[in-house]
C-alpha positions in Angstrom: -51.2 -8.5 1.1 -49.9 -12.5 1.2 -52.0 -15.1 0.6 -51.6 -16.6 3.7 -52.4 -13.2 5.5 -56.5 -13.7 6.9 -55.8 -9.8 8.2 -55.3 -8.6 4.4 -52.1 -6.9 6.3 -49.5 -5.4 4.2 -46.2 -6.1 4.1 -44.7 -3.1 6.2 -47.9 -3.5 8.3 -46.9 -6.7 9.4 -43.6 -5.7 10.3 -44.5 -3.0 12.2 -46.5 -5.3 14.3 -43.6 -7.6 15.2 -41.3 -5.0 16.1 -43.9 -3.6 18.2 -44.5 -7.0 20.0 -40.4 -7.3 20.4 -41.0 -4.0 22.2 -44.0 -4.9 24.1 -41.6 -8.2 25.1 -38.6 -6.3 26.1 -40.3 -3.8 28.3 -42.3 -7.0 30.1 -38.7 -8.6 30.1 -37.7 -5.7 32.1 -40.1 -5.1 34.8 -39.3 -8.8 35.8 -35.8 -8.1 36.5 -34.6 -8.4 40.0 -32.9 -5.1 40.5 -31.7 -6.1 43.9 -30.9 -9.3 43.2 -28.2 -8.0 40.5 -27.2 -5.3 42.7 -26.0 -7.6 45.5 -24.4 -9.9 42.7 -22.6 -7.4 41.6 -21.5 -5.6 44.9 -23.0 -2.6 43.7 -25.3 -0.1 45.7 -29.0 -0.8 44.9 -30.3 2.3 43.7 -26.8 3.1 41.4 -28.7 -0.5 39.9 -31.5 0.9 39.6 -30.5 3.9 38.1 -28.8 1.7 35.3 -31.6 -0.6 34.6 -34.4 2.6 34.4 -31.3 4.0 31.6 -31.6 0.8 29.3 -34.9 0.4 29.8 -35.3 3.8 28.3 -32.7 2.8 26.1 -34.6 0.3 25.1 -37.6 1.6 24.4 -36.8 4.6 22.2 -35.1 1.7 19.8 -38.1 0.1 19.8 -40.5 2.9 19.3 -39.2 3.6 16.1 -38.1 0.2 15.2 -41.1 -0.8 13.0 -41.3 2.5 10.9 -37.7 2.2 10.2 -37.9 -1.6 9.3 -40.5 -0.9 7.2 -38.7 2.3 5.7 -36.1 0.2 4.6 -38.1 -2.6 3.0 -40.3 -0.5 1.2 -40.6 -2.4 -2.0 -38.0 -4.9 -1.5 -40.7 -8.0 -0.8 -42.9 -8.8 -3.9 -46.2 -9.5 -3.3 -48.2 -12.3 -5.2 -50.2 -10.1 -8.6 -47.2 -7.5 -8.3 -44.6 -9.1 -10.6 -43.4 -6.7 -13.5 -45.4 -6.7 -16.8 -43.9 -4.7 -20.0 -41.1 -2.2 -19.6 -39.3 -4.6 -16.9 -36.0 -5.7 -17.1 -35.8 -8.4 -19.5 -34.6 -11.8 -17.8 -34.7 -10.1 -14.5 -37.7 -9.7 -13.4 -37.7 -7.4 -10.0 -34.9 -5.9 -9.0 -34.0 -5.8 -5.0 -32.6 -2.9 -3.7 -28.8 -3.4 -2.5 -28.9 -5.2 0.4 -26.0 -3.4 1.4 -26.9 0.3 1.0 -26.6 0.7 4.7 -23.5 -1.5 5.5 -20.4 0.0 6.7 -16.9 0.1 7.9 -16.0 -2.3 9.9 -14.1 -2.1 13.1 -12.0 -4.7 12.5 -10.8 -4.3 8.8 -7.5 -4.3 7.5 -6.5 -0.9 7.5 -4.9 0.2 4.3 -1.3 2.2 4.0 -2.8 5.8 4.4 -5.2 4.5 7.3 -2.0 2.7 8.8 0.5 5.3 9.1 -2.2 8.0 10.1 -2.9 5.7 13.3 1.2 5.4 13.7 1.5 9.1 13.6 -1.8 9.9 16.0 -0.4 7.0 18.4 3.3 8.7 18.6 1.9 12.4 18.7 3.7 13.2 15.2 0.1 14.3 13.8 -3.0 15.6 16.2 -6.4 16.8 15.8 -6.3 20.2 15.2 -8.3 21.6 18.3 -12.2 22.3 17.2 -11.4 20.8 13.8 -11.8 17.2 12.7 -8.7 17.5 10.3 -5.2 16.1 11.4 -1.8 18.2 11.6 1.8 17.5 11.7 3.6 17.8 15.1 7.2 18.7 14.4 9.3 17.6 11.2 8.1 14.6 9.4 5.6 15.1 6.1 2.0 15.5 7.1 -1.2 13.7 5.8 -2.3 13.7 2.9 -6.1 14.0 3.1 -6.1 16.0 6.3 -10.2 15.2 6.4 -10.9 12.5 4.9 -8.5 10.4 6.9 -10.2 11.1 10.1 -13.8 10.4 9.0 -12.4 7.2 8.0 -10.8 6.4 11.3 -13.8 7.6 12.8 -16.2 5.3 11.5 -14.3 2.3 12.0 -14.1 3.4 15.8 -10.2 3.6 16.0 -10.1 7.2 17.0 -12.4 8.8 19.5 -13.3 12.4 19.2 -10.1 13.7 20.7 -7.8 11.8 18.2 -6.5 9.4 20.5 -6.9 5.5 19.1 -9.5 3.7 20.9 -8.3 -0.1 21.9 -10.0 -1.3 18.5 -7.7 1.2 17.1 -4.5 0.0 19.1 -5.5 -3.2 17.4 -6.0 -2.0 14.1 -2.7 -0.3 14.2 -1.3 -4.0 15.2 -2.8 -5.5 12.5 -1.5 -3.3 10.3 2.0 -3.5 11.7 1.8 -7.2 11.4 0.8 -7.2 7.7 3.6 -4.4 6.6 6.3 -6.3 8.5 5.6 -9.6 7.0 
């Protein structure tokens, strides 16, 4: 409850209610589209348009209906609230401590990839290493060595989206693999 909150709404409360209204926004945002109007823009057959603007609208709206229990999931505890602060047994000098903002960050596309990374897209990219059909682990095509973590190198490439599920490098891959490149031969 904030002090500046007449609704005596809880934190989490509140942000449930603003992602709410963002989805209450979006869906107004949507029915005032000109459907038609983009169609003809575009060159693109009316109802195909149609079809694509009832998919993000739906698209839309199951982000949204969950959005404010997830927001408030992950904030749980993370906003202190005026008469909460820590009395004996807290950490001395420190006073609350915020949960890692970071928990939830990630790969990101467009990071350097390191030497095992970089010669696994090389070998994928020439066809010296493959998927191994129904498997997510890579294998050597002819002579060469193989990888050395055989899983843990496509989860990796995965999740940075420079492999798609069939093992062939994805353009933010091709680029990745340039980067790379770049770096070793400088």
């Amino acid at each position: 409850m904030f002090a500046n909150d007449p609704g005596d709404e809880s934190f989490e409360d509140a942000l449930r209610s603003i992602a709410a209204e963002l989805g209450q926004y979006l869906e107004r945002s949507l029915e005032n589209v000109d459907v038609d109007d983009i169609a003809e823009r575009m060159g693109v057959d009316p109802s195909t348009a149609g079809e694509w603007a009832e998919n993000a609208g739906g698209w839309i709206r199951s982000l949204t209906s969950g959005l404010g229990e997830e927001i408030a999931r992950r904030t749980k505890g993370a906003a202190p609230r005026p008469g909460s602060w820590p009395g004996p047994g807290s950490v001395p000098g420190r006073g609350v401590v915020p949960a890692d903002p970071l928990r939830t960050a990630g790969p990101h596309p467009l990071d350097q990839p390191t030497d095992e990374q970089g010669l696994a897209l090389a070998a994928l990219d020439s066809g010296r290493w493959t998927i191994e059909p129904g498997t997510d682990a890579l294998a050597a095509r002819g002579e060469g060595p193989g990888p050395n973590d055989a899983l843990g190198i496509v989860r990796e490439l995965r999740v940075r989206d420079w492999i798609a599920a069939d093992g062939k490098l994805t353009l933010t891959g091709h680029r990745a693999l340039s980067r790379w490149l770049d770096a070793t031969s400088s």
